[in-house]
C-alpha positions in Angstrom: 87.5 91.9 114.4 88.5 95.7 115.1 85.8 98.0 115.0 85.5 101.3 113.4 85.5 103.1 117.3 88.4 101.1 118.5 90.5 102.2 114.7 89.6 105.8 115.7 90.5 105.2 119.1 93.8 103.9 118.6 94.5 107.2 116.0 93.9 108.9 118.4 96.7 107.7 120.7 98.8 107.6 118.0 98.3 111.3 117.5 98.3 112.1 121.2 101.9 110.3 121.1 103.2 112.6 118.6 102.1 111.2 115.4 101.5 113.9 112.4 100.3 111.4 109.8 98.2 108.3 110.3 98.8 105.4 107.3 96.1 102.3 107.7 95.6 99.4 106.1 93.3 96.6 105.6 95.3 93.3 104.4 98.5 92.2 105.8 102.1 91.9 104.1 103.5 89.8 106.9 104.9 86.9 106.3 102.4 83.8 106.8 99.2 85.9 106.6 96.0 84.5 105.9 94.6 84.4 102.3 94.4 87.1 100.1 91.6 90.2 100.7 89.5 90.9 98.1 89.0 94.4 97.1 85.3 94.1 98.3 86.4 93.2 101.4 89.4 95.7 101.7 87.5 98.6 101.0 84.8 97.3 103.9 87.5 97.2 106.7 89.3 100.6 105.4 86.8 102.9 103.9 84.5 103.7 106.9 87.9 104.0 108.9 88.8 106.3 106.6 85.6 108.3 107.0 86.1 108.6 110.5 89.2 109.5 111.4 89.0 112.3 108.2 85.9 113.4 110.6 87.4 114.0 113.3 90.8 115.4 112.4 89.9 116.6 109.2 93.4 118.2 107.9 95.6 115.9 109.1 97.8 113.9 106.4 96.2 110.1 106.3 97.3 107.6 103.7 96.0 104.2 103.3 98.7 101.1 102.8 97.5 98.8 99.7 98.2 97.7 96.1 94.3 97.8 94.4 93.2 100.5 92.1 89.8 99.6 93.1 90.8 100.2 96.9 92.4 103.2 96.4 89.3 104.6 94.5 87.2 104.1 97.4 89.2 105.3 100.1 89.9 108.6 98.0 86.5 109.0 98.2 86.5 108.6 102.0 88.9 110.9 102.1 92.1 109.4 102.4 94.9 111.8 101.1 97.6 109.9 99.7 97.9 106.4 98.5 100.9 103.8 100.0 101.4 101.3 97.1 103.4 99.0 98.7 104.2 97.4 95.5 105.5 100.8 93.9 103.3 100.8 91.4 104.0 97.0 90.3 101.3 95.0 90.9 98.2 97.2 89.8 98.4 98.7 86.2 95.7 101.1 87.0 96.7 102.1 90.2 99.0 104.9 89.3 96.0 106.8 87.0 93.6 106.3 89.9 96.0 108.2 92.1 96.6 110.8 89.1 93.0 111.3 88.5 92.2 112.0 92.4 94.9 114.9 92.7 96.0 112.6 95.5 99.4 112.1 97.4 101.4 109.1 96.6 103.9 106.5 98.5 105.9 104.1 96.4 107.6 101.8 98.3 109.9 99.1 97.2 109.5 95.9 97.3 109.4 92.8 95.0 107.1 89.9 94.4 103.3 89.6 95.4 101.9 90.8 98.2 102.2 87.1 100.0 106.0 87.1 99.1 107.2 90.5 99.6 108.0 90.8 103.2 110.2 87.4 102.5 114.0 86.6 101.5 112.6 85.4 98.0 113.4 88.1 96.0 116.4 89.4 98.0 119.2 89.2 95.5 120.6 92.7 94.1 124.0 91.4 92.3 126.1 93.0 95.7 124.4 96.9 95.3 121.4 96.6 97.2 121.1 100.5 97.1 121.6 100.8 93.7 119.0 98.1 92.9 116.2 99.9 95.4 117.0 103.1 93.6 117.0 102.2 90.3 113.7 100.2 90.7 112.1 103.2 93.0 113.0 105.4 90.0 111.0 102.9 88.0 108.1 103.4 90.4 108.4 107.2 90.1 108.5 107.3 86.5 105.4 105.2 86.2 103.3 108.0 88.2 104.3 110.3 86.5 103.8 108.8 82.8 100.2 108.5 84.5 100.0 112.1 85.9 101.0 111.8 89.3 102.4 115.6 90.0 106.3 115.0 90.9 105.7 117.2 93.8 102.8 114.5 95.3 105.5 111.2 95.2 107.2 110.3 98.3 109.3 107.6 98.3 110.3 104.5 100.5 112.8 102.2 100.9 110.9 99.3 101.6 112.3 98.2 105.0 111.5 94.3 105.6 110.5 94.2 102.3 112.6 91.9 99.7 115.6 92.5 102.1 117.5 89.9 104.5 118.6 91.8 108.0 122.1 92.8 106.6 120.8 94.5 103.3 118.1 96.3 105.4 121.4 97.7 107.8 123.1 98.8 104.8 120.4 100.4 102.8 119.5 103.0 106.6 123.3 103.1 106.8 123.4 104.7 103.1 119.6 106.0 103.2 121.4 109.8 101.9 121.9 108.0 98.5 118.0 108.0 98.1 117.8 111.9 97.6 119.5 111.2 94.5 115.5 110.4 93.5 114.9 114.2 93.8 111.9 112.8 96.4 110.8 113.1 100.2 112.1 110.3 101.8 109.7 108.4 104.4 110.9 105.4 106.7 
């Protein structure tokens, strides 16, 4: 397994190569991954990662990738500065008031179905308007932070690229990616 040093090694090519941000993770979204993390187990793989990196380059911007409350809560406390739900706020109830409570930045990305289905075709049916269905249901996401607290000027939002999307929907939603600003948010790809 990947040890703390080689994370903060590799973050540090990263930002060497131009990165301004760092986002990590600890449980895949790909499809055929191995079984579900546990929370326990999440926050042991991300949390001292976290620690480290916000170490060594303590201003820069460094989300972590996940859908847990639980997770997030720890790797706040790490000092991770935003949270990527890649569920948009979905599969977590709690997650949005974590974020709230922490001050903290937040990602909502689209995608649909569990975290073992989303990077799949399953759920990749939008009646003929992909765009409009990944905007409508990002506005869903937004409005769920902010119900919980989540300061409108801390959500970014994200299309969800490879998530619930076959190749051709993907093309067309970064062919009419503009159409996302009518969210009123950052936009991150």
């Amino acid at each position: 397994l990947p040890t703390v040093a080689a994370a903060v090694a590799r973050a540090g090519e990263l930002l060497d190569g131009g990165a301004t941000m760092l986002d990590v993770g600890g449980e895949s979204t790909r499809p055929g991954r191995p079984v579900p993390v546990p929370a326990d187990e999440e926050i042991a793989r991300v949390a001292p990662v976290v620690e480290a990196v916000r170490k060594r380059w303590f201003a820069m911007p460094l989300s972590v990738d996940m859908v847990k409350a639980d997770t997030a809560r720890a790797v706040l406390a790490a000092g991770a500065s935003a949270i990527n739900d890649v569920s948009g706020l979905r599969l977590d109830p709690a997650m949005a008031g974590v974020v709230a409570q922490a001050g903290a930045g937040l990602v909502v990305m689209h995608s649909r179905g569990t975290v073992a289905t989303m990077a799949s075709h399953d759920d990749a049916e939008y009646g003929g308007d992909v765009v409009g269905g990944v905007i409508a249901e990002l506005r869903q996401a937004v409005e769920r932070a902010t119900v919980a607290g989540v300061s409108t000027d801390r959500i970014v939002v994200d299309p969800g690229f490879g998530f619930s999307k076959t190749a051709d929907q993907n093309i067309l939603l970064a062919d009419q990616l503009p159409a996302l600003h009518a969210l009123g948010r950052p936009i991150l790809v």
